[in-house]
FIPA-450121 format. One record per atom (N, C-alpha, C): y, x negated, z; residue in one letter. Coordinates in pm, whole numbers, plus 50000, padded with zeros to 5 digits. Example, Ala and Ser with C-alpha at 12.3 -4.5 7.8 and 13.67 -1.06 7.14 Angstrom:
! FIPA-450121
494314868150780A 495504877050780A 496704868050780A 497754871550708S 498944863350714S 500034871050787S 
***
This chain:
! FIPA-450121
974461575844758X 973721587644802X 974501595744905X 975431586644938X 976041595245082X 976751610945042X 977671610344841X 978311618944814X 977131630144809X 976121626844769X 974991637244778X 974241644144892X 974531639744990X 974111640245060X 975311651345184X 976441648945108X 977531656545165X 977361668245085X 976951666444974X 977571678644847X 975951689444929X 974511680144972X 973551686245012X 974201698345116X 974621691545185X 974761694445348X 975901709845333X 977111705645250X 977571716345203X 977221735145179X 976001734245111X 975951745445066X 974461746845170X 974541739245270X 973841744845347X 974581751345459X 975711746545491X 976521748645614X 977201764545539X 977361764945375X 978021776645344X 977291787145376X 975671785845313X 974811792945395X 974651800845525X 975071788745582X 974521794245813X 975891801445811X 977161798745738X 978571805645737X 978531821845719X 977851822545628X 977501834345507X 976361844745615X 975391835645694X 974451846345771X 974911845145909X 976211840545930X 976911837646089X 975881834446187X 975311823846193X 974431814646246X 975371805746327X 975401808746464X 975751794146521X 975671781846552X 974051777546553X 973901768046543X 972781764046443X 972531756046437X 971241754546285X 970701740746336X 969231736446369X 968501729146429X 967421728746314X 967531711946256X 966641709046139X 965251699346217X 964711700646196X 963231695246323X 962661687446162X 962371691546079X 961611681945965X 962151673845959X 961251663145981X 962171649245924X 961981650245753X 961281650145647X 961961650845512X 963411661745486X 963971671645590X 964471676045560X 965661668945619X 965731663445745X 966661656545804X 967111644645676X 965621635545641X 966661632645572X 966981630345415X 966801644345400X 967461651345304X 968841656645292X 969561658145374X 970791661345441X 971311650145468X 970801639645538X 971041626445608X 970901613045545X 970011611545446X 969751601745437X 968941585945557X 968781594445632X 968061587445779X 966731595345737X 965531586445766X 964211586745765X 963501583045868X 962631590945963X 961761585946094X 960561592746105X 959651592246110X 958671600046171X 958341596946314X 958951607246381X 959411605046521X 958091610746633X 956961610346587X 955761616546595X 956101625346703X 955981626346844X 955991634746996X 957281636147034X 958081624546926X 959641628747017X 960221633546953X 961421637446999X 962501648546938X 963531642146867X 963701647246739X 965001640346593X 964941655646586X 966341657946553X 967151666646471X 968051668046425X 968391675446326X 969991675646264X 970541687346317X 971511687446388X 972211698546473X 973721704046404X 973801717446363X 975021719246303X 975581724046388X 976361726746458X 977381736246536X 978701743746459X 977751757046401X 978981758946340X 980481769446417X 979781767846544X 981251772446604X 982431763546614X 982141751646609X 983381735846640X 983081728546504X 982421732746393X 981851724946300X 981851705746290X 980871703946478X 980591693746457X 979331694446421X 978451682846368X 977281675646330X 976841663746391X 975481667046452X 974891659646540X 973321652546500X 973261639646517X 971971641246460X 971321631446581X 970231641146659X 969581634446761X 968471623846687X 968291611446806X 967281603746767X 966201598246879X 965571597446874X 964521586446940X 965631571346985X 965731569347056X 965971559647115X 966081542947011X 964681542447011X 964311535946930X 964361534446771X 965051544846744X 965531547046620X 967271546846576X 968351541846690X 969421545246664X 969901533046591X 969211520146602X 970081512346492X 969481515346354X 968201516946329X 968051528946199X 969151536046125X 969271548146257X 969921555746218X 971761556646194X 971761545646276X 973021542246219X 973851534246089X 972451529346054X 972671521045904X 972521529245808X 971841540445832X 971601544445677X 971961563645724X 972511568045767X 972491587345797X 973991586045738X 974431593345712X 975571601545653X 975961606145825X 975321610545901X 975931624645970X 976491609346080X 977621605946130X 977921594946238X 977551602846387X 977791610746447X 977921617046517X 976451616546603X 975571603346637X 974231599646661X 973991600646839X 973111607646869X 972811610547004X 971381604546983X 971051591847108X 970211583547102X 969351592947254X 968111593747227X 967341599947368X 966231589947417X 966501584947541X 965501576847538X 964111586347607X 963081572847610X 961941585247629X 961601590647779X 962651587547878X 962431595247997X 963251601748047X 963831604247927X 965141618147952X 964581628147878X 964941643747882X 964241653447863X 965131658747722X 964591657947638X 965631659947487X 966561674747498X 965631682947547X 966281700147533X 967721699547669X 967471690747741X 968711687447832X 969391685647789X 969331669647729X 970711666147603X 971151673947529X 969981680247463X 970981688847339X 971461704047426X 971071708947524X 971841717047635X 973441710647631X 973551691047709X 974521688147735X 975711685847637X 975141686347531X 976011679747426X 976381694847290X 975901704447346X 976151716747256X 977091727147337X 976851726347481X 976991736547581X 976051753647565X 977021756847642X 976731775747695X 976991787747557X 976771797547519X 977471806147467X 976841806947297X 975751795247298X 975011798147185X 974301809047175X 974761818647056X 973561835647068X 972551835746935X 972791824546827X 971761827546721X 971901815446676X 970751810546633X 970191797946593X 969281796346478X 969651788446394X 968791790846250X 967691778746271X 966881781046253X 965581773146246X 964741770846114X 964011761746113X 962771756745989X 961491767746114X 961371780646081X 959931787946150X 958891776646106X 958441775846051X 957281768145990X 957021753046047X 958351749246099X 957911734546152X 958221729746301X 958371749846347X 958591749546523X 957861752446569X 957321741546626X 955921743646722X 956201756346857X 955281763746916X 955191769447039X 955941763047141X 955771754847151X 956001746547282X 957321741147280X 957961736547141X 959571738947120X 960101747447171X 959561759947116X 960231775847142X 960411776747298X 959141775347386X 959351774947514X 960441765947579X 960741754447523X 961621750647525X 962861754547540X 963191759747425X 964811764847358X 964751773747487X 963531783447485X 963981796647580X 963991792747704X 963821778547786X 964161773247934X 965021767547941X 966031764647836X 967281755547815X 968651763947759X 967701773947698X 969131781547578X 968421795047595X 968561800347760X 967731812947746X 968601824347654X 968031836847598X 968481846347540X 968951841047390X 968511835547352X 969311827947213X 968351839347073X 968801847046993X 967801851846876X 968461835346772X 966841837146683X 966801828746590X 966661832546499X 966691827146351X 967281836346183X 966241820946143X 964581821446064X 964471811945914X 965541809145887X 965691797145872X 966781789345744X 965721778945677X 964311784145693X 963031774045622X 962781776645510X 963411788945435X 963201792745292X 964401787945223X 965611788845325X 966861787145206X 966611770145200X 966161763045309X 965841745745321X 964761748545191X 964341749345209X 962941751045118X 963351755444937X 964101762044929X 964901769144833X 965451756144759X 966571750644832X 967581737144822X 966841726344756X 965651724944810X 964851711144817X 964271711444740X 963241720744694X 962991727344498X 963231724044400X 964681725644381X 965621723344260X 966031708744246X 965891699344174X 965561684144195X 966881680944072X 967791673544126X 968591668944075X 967861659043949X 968811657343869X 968191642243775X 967741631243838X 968921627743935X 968571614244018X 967181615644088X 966811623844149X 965891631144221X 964351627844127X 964591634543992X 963831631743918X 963661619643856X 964421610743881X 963971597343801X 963301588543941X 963841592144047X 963441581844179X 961491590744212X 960961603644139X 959881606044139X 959431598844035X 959751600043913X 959131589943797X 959051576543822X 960271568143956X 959971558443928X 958431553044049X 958291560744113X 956771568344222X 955841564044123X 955971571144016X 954941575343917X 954581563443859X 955341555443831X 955831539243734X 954511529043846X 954791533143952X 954281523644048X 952311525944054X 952631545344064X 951181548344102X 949851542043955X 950621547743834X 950181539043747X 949561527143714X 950891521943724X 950411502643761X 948891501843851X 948911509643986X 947891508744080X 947131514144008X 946361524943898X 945911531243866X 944611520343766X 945911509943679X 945681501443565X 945081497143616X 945361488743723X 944271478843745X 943431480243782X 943791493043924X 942651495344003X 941151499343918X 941161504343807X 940071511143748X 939311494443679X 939561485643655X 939241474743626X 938111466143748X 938521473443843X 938191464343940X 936731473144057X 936281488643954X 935281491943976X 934271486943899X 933261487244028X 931581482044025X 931021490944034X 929711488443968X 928601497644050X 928051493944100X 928081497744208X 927191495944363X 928271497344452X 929321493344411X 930891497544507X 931111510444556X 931241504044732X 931371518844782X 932781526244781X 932541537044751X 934091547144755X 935161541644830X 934751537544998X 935831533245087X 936351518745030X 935481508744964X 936111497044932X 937381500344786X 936681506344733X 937621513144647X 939081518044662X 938351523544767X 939831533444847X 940821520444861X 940241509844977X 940891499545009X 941871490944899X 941111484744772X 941311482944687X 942911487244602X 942971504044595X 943771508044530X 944461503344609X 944681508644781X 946121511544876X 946741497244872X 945931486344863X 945911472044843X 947241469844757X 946361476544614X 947491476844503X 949201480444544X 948961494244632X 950041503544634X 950891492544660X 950891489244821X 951841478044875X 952231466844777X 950881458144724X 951641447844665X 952761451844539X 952371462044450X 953001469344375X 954881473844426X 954981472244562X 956161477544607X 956141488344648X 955281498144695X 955241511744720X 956001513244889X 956021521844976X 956231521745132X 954731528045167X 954221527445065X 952741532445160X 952341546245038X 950911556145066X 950211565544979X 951571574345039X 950881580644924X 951691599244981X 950821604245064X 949621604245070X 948461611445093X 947741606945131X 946211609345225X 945221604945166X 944491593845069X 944581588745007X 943741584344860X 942251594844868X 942121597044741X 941051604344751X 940191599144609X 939191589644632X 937921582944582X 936691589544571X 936161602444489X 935241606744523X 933921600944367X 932851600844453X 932261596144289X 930361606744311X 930611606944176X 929041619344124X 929051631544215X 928081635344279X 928391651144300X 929301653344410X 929901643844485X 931111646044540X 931931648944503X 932621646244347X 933401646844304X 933881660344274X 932791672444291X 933341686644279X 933581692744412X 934371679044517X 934961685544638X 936411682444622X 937151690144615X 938871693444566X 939401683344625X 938921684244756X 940011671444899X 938721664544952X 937961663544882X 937001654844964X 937511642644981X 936431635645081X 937201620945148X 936471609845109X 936491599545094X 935791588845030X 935001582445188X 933751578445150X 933451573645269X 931911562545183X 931141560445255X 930111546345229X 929251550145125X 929391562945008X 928691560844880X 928741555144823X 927611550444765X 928241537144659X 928351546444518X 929251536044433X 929611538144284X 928011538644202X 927521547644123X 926241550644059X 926371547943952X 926291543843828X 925951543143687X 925961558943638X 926641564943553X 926521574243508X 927271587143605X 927871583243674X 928871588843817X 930041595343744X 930311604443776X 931701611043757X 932821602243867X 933861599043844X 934681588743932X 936071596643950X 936321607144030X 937561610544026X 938341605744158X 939551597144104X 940411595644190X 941791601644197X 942651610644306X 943461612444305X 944251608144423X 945751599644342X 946191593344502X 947781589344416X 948671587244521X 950541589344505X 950801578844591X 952101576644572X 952821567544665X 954131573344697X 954921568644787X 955891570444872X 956781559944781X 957841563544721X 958771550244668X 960161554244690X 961541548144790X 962481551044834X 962321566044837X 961561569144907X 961131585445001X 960911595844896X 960351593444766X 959561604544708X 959031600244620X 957981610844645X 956711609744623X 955761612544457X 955131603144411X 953801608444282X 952731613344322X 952281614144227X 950421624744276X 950041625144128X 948781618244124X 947891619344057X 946951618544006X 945581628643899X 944931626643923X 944001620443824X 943021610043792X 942181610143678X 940611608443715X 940011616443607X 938641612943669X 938021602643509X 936651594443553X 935921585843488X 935141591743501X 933631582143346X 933291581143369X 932211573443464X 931251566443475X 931201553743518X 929811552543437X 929671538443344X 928841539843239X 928531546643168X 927321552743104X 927371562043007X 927461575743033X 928181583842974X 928371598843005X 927201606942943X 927541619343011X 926031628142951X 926691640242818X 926291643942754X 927381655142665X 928301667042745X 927331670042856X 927681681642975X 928601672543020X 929161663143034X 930141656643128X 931561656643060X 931101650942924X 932171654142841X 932581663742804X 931831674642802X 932211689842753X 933031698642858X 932761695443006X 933501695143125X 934871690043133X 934971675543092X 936121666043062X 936991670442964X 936671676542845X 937471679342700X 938201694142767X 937251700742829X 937831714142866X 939331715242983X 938741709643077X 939791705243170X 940921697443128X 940931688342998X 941861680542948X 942941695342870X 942191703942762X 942301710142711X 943071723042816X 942771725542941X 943301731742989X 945051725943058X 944881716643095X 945731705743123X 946991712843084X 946781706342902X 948021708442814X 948121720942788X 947651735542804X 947751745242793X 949001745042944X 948491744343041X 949581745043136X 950881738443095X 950751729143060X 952111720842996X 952651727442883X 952361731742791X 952721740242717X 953731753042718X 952601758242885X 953671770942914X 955121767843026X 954981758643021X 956311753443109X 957761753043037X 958231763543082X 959161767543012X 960561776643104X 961411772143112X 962691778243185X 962931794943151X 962381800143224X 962381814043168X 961321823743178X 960451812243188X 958751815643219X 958331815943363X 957371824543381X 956691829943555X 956341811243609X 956381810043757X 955671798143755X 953941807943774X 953521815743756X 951931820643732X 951801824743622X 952501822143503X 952151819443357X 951881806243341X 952071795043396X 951361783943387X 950311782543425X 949571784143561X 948491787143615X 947651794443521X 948231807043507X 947441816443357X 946991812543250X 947671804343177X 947481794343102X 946721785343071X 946841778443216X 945711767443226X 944571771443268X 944321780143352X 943281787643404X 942231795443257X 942851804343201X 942221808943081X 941391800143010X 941811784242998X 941251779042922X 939841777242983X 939671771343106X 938501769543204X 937491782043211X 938571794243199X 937591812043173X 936931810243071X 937191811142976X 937231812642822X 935931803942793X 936051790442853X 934861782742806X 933931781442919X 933571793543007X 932891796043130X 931991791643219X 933261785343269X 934001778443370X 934771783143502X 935111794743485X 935851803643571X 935231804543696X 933951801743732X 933441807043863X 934071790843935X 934031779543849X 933771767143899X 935451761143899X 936501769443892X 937881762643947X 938381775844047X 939001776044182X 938891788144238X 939991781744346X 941061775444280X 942341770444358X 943471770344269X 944531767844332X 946001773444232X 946301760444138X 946781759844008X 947011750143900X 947961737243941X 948701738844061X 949531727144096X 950581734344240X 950971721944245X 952601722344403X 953571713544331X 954561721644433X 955831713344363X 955891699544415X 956731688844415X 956511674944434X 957991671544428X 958171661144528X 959521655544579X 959421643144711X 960061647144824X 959981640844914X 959251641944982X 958211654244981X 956971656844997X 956351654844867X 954691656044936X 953761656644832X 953451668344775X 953381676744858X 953411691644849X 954421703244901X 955461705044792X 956481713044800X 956731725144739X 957731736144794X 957301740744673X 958411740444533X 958051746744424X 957061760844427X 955541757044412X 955181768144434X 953321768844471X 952951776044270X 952381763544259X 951971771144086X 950671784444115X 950781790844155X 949321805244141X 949511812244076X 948641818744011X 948831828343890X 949761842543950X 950101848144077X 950701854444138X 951961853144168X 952601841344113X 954171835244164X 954871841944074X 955541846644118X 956601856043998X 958111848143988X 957911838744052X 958951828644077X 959411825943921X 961131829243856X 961511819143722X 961611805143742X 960891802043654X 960771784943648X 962531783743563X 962971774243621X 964391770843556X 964811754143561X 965921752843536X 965791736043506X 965961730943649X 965101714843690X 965481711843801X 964231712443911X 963151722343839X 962201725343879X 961041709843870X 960431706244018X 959111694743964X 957441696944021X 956891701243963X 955471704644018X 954511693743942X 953221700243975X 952231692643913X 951291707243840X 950631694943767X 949791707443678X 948831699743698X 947561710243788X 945961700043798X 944801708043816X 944351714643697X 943291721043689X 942071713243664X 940711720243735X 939401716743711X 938571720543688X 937331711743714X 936181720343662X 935581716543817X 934531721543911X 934251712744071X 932701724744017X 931801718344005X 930451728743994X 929691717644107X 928931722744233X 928711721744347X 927171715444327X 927051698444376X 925491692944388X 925651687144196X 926861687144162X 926711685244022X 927971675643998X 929361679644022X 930181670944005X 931441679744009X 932901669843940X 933551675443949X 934511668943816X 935441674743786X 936671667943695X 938261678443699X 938981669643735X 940981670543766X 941271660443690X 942081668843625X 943301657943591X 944971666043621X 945371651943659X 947141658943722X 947701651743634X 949051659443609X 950441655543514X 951621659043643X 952631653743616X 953811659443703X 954821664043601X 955231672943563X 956371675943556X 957571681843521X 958571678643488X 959831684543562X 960601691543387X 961351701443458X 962021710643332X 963461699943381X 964061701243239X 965231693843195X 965651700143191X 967321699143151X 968051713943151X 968101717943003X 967751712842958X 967091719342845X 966321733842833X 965401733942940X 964311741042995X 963311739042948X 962791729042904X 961681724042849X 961291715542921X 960071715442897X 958941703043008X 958791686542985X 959211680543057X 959311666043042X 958131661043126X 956891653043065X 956041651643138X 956031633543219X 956171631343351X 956421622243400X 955321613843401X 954241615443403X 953021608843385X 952821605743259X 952051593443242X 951711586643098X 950311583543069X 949411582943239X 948311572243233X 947531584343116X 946451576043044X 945771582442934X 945031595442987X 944551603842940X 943871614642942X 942621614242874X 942521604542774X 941511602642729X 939901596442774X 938761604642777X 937771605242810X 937351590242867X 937261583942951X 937281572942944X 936061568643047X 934901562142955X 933631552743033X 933951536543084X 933791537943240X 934361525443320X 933261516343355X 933191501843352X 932121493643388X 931241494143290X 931411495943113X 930421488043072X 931021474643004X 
***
């Protein structure tokens, strides 16, 4: 990973070259280590990847507590350890110097109180986004990239198989919840991507609702959507049940949303809007009217996050091209009544055609009799 991780770092540094950026300060840790290959969630303290492209050294600050971490596994050697009663914006003052005038930043993942920072340590400094061209980079998913998400997917599955075996009725959502994450670990996962999200009968037409002490009902709509973390990227997905016998309205809900599904998959195509997929899948939910009752975008892109982009909305004028990995997860959510999602992940080949990474069935499926 390290050559990748150089070849990454590359056409980022050509970048800050190209917009004469002097220094470039990466604050995300998926992006750190994306560049790095070092992973921390450094919650209150300060990690960054520091370019200096006036001396073109590379610096990558750490938490204290993170430097034999970071010394086993980062690409960048060049490791500045901070412990926690030294003041981080000092260090990186001491170890950058004077004469810095523009600084490329992730806007989106610099808090206020950073900024006040920079400007009591590095007064007069202007700053230039480099959160779209990061953002840009991180998008486009190598093969390797794409098989270490499928193999996410391999895992969430497995948890998926069993877990649905091992609903009751009378079982509350949270034991459920427990249940799957149970799976995740023993399965080999590093933990959810997300949330888990267990919702059952008229909860189930809340998009992000949270699972909490309902119990499982007989005749319940059962939608679960939930991912895992596997060597740092991430699956997502979603299926809903029934639970005992279904009603015809449940299934006619279920066939539609399935039916819309593969309409999105369909239009996935290298060449095509990413809001011709959305369009796509969306129409089908119009058409069989439904339209008031899905009123969120068809999918996100997926990687080392859970949610990356591109952003699937019928408004993205974005070309889908090879390299590209989202999800496709349209519904039906009608309110005091229920809900039904189903998610697929996936990724254009260079082919430009759609390779779908998910396998678990789609088919209508009554659980617990």
């Amino acid at each position: 990973m390290n050559n990748q991780h150089q070849e990454r770092l590359a056409l980022l540094l050509q970048y800050l070259e190209k917009e004469q950026i002097d220094l470039a300060i990466v604050i995300s840790p998926k992006s750190v280590f994306y560049y790095t290959g070092f992973y921390s969630d450094p919650h209150e303290r300060f990690m960054a990847l520091v370019l200096d492209l006036r001396n073109q050294h590379h610096y990558l600050f750490v938490p204290a507590l993170d430097l034999e971490a970071a010394e086993a596994t980062s690409s960048i050697k060049k490791i500045i350890p901070i412990l926690d009663e030294q003041n981080p914006y000092q260090i990186l003052l001491n170890k950058i110097g004077e004469g810095v005038q523009t600084i490329g930043l992730e806007t989106k993942n610099f808090s206020l109180y950073q900024q006040e920072q920079f400007n009591l340590f590095i007064p007069g400094f202007l700053y230039q986004d480099i959160g779209e061209f990061i953002a840009a980079q991180r998008m486009k998913k190598t093969p390797d990239e794409c098989r270490m998400v499928q193999e996410a997917v391999y895992v969430i599955e497995k948890v998926l198989t069993e877990g649905i075996n091992r609903v009751q009725v009378g079982m509350k959502e949270v034991e459920l919840t427990a249940e799957l994450e149970y799976l995740m670990r023993m399965y080999g996962a590093e933990g959810p991507s997300f949330s888990t999200i267990v919702l059952s009968g008229e909860k189930s037409s809340l998009p992000h609702g949270h699972p909490d002490q309902k119990k499982i009902n007989r005749g319940d709509f059962l939608l679960i959507d939930m991912g895992v973390i596997l060597n740092g990227y991430c699956s997502d997905i979603t299926r809903t049940f029934v639970v005992g016998e279904g009603t015809a309205e449940q299934k006619k809900m279920y066939d539609i949303v399935r039916e819309s599904v593969q309409a999105g998959i369909n239009a996935v195509k290298a060449g095509h809007t990413a809001g011709s997929v959305d369009i796509a899948a969306r129409n089908v939910i119009k058409d069989n009217g439904y339209g008031q009752y899905f009123n969120n975008r068809v999918g996100h892109g997926l990687g080392m996050e859970v949610h990356e982009e591109p952003s699937i909305h019928e408004k993205n004028k974005l070309v889908l091209e090879p390299g590209l990995l989202f999800t496709i997860e349209p519904g039906i959510y009608i309110p005091g009544y229920g809900g039904v999602r189903i998610e697929e992940n996936v990724y254009i080949e260079e082919t430009g055609n759609a390779k779908v990474l998910t396998s678990f069935s789609t088919e209508f499926t009554l659980l617990g009799l």
